[in-house]
N, C-alpha and C positions, 0 to 999 in steps of 0.2 A: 504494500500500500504506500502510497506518496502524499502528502500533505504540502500544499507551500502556503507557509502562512506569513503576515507580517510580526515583527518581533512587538511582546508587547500581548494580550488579549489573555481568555479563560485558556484554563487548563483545557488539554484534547482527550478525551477520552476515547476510546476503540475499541470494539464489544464485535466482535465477528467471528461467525463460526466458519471454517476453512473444511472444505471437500472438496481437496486438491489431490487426494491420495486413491489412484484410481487400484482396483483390485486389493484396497487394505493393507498396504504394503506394511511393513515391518516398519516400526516408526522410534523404535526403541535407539536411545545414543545419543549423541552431543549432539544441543541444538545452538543454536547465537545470534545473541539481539544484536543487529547494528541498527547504530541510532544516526544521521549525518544532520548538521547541521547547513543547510543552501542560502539563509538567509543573513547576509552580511549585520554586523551591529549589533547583533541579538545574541540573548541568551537562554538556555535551558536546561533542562535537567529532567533525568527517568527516579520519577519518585517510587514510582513501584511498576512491577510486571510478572504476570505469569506467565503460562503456556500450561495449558491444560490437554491432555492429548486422552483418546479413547480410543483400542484397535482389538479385532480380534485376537490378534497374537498375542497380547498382554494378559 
């Protein structure tokens, strides 16, 4: 997902269920938040995050 916001405003929150994973794939292992900042001036910060994952294999 992409966001370009200006620096400055409410916190973003992100609530989306992903069904990216065609045939249930094995989902088990290192995952990684990148976070990039695109907006010159500005500042931010990841106050919290999960990653909630549900597969058969598990």
């Amino acid at each position: 997902m992409f966001w370009e916001r200006e620096p400055g405003g409410s916190p973003l929150v992100i609530h989306q269920i992903l069904r990216g994973f065609s045939g249930d794939e094995v989902v088990n292992g290192d995952w990684t938040l990148q976070v990039i900042d695109h907006v010159a001036g500005g500042t931010g910060r990841v106050v919290r995050w999960n990653l909630e994952l549900t597969s058969r294999y598990d």
